[in-house]
C-alpha positions in Angstrom: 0.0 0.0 0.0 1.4 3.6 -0.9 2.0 5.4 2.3 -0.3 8.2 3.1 1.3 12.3 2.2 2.3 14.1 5.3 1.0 17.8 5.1 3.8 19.9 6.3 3.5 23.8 6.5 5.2 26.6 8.5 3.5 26.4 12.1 2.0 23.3 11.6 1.2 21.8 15.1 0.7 18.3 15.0 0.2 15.0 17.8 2.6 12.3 16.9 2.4 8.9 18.1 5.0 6.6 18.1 4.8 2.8 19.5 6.5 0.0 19.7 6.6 -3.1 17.2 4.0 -5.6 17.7 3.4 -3.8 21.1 6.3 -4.5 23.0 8.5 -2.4 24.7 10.2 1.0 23.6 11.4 1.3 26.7 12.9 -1.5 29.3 13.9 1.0 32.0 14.8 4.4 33.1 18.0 4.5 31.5 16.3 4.2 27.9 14.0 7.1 29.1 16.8 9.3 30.2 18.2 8.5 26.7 15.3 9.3 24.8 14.8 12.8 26.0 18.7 13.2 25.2 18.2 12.8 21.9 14.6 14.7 21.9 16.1 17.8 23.1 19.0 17.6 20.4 16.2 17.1 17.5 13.9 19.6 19.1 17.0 22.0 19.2 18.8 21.1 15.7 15.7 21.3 14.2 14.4 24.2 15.8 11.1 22.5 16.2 8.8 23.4 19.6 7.8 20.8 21.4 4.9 21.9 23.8 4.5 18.5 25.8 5.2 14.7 25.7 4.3 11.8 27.7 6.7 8.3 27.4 4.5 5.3 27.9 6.0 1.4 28.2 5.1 0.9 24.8 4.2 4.3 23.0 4.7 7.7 23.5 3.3 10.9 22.5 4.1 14.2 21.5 2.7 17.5 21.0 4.8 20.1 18.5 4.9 22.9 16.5 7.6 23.3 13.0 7.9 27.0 11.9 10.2 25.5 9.2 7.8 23.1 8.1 10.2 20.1 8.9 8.1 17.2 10.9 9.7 14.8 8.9 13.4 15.0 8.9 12.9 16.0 12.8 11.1 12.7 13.3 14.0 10.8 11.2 16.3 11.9 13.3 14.9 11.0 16.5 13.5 7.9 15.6 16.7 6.8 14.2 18.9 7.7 16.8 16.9 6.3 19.7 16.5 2.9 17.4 20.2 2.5 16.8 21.0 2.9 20.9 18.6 0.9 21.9 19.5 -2.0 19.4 23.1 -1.7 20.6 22.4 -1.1 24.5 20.1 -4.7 24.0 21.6 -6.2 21.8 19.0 -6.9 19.2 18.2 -6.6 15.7 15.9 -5.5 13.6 12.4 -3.2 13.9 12.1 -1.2 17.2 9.0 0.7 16.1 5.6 -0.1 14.7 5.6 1.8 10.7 5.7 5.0 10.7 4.8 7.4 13.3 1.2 8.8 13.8 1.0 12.6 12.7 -2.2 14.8 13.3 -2.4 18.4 12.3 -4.4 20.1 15.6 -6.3 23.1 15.5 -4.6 25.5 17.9 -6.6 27.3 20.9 -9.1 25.0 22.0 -8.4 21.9 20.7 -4.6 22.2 21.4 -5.4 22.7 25.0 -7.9 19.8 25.0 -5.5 17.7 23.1 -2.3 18.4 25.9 -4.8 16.8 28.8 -5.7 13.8 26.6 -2.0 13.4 26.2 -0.9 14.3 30.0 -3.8 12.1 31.4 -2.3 9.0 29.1 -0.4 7.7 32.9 -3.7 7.2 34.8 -5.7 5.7 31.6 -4.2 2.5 32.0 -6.2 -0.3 32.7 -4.6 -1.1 36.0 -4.5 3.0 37.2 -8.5 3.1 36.6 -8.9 0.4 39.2 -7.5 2.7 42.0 -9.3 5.6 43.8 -9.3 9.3 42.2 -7.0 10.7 45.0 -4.6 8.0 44.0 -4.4 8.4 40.4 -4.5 11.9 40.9 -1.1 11.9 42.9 -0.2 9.3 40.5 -0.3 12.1 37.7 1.3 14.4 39.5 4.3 12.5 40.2 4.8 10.8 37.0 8.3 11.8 35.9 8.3 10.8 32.3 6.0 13.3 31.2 5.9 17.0 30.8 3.2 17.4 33.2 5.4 18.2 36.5 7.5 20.9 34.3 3.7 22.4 33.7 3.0 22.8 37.4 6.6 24.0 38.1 7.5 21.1 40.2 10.5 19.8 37.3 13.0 22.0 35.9 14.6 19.0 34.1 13.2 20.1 30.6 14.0 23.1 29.5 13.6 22.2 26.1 9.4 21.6 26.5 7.4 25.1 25.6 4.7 25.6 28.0 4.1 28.9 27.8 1.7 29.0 24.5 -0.6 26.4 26.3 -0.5 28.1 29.8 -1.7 31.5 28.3 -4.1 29.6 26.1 -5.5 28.6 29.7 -4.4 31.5 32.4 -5.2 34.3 30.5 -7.4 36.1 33.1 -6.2 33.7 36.0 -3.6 34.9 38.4 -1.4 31.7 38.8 -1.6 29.7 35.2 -0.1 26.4 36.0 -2.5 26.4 39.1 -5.4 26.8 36.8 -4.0 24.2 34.1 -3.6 21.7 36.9 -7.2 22.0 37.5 -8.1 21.7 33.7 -6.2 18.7 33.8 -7.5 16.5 36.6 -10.6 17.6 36.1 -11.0 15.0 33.1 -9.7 12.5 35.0 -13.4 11.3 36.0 -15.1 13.1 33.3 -13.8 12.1 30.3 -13.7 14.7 27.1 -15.7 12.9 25.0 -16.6 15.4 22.6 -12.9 15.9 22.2 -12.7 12.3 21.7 -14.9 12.6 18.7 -13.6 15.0 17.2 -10.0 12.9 17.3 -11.7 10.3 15.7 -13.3 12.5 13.0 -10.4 12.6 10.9 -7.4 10.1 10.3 -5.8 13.7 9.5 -6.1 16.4 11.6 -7.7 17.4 15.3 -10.7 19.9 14.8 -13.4 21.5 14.1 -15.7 20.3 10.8 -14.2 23.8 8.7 -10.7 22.9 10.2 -10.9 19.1 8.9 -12.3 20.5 5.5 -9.3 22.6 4.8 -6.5 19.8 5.8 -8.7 17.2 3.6 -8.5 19.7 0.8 -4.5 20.2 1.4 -4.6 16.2 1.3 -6.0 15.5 -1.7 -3.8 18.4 -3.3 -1.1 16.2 -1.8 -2.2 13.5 -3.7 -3.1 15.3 -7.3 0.1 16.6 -6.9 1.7 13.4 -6.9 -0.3 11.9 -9.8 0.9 15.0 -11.9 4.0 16.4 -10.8 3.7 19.5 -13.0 0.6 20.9 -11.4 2.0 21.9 -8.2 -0.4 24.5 -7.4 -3.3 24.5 -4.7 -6.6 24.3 -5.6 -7.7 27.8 -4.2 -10.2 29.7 -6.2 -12.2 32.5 -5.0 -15.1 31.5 -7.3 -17.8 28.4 -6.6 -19.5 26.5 -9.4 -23.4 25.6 -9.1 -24.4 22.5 -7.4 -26.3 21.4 -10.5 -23.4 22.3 -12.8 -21.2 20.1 -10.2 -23.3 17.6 -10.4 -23.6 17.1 -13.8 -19.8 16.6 -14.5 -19.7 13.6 -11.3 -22.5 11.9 -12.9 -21.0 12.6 -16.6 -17.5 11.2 -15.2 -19.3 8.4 -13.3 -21.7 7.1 -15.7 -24.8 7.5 -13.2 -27.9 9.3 -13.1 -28.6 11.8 -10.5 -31.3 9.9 -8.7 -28.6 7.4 -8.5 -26.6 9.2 -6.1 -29.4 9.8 -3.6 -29.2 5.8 -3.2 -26.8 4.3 -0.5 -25.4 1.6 -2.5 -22.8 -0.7 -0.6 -19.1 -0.9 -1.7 -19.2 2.6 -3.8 -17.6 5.9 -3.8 -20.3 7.7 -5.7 -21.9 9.6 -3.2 -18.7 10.0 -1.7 -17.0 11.6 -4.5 -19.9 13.9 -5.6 -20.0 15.3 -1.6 -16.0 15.9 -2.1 -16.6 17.8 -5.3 -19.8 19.7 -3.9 -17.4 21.0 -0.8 -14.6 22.0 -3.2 -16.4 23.4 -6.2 -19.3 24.6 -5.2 -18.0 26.1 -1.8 -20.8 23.8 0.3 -20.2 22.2 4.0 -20.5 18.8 4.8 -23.5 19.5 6.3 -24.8 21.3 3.2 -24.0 18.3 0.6 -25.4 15.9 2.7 -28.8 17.6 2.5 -28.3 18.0 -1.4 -27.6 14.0 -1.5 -29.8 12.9 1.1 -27.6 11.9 3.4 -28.6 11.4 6.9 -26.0 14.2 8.1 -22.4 16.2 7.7 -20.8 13.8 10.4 -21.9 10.4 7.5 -20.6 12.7 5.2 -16.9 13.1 6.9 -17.3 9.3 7.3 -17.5 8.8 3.9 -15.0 11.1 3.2 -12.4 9.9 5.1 -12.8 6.0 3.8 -12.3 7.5 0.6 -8.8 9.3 1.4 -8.0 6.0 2.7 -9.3 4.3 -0.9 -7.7 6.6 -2.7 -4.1 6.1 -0.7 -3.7 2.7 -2.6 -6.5 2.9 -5.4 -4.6 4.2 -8.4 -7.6 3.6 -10.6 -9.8 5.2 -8.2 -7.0 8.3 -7.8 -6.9 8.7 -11.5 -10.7 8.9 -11.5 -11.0 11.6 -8.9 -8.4 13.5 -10.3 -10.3 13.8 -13.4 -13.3 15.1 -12.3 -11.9 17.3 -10.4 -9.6 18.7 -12.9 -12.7 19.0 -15.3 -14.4 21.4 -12.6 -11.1 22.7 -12.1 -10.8 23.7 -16.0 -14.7 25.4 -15.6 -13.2 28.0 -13.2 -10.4 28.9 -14.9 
């Protein structure tokens, strides 16, 4: 299967995951820990990247940054690399250390960043065997959990100079007199009352943390990625400042697809029609999800972003299917020009 295009811009923040082959262990002990966030701070500082928080699990970690030069991947390289090589050597072992590739999502800053750095600080006392104890427990467990950058957020561990917490303190102390006291509070707060709208909303998208006009925007950039890549010379983002009519949109999907219109107000298992004529109403025809699912009969804009998102992950590995898409929406493409 091709492997999915990493959007990378100036100021990009994203989440990145990394865990361990077949689940085990990316880290036996403290020393590999200690190691880790050696080589985190030199990435973090050769590649100028801000990193806002992290959290080292057993078998995964997480972190949150941000790349004003637009350089996720060769920071990730790096790290990844380094970290893999040491910890072949120090156990002397072979082979994979890591499960793929990392996870990357773009987040939407403000809100959902601040949302996003609980999820990711609360990851110690989500375990199955931490949910068993009493809240004052886990609580204390959080707060002395020293392989995270929680305790540098409460100013009780200088250790890591290289984590940024400023932009996600004054996102939450703005008006409050001590931040940290007030982030602390954010925090455990969710440790009973779990975020579940934020939980959606992670869910939403294979691609991004957001809101639905958030995840519209970084789909589009995707599927530019992927045009892109199917014809190298058309470089250029698909931004227009000009919409086509629905009908007019319409008409070329069910031209291209060799359906009628009444067609595409059918669910039909095992097919991207519907799917591809809500993509092209959102980019040519300037509609929301919400808005093409009421021109297709679809029961809302959240089965619409469902649909959309199995086919980015069709068209990852569908060249036929690529090629297809690409067509039609050139052809709208052409009607603006």
């Amino acid at each position: 299967m091709a492997r999915a295009q990493r959007i990378e811009y100036e100021g990009a923040v994203y989440h990145v995951t990394v865990r361990g082959n077949e689940r085990r262990a990316v880290f036996r002990d403290d020393a590999d820990r200690e190691h880790f966030l050696r080589r985190l701070k030199e990435s973090v500082e050769q590649f100028e990247v801000r990193l806002y928080l992290f959290c080292l699990m057993s078998n995964h970690l997480h972190l949150v940054v941000e790349t004003p030069r637009a350089n996720l991947g060769r920071f990730m390289h790096r790290l990844q690399t380094a970290y893999t090589v040491y910890f072949n050597w120090r156990h002397d072992r072979h082979g994979h250390l890591l499960q793929g590739r990392y996870g990357a999502s773009l987040v939407e800053k403000d809100s959902y960043l601040l949302r996003l750095t609980r999820y990711v600080h609360l990851n110690p006392v989500f375990t199955a065997a931490a949910k068993r104890r009493p809240i004052r427990e886990r609580v204390m467990m959080l707060r002395q959990y020293p392989w995270s950058s929680y305790r540098r957020y409460l100013g009780k561990d200088q250790r890591f100079p290289f984590v940024d917490c400023g932009p996600i303190l004054a996102l939450v102390g703005q008006n409050a007199s001590c931040p940290a006291r007030t982030y602390r509070g954010f925090v455990e707060a969710a440790i009973e009352d779990i975020d579940a709208a934020f939980l959606e909303a992670k869910r939403a998208s294979p691609l991004c943390i957001g809101a639905e006009d958030f995840r519209d925007k970084i789909r589009r950039l995707y599927e530019d990625l992927l045009e892109a890549r199917l014809r190298p010379e058309d470089v250029a983002f698909r931004r227009t400042g000009t919409v086509l009519g629905v009908d007019a949109v319409l008409e070329a999907v069910c031209e291209a697809l060799a359906v009628d219109r009444s067609s595409l107000l059918q669910r039909r298992r095992n097919s991207f029609d519907r799917a591809i004529a809500s993509r092209m109403l959102c980019d040519f025809a300037g509609l929301t999800q919400r808005e093409a699912a009421q021109v297709l009969g679809i029961a809302n804009g959240a089965a619409v972003s469902q649909q959309l998102r199995k086919l980015t992950r069709a068209l990852e590995s569908d060249s036929t299917l690529r090629n297809q898409v690409a067509k039609i929406g050139g052809g709208l493409k052409g009607n603006l020009d």
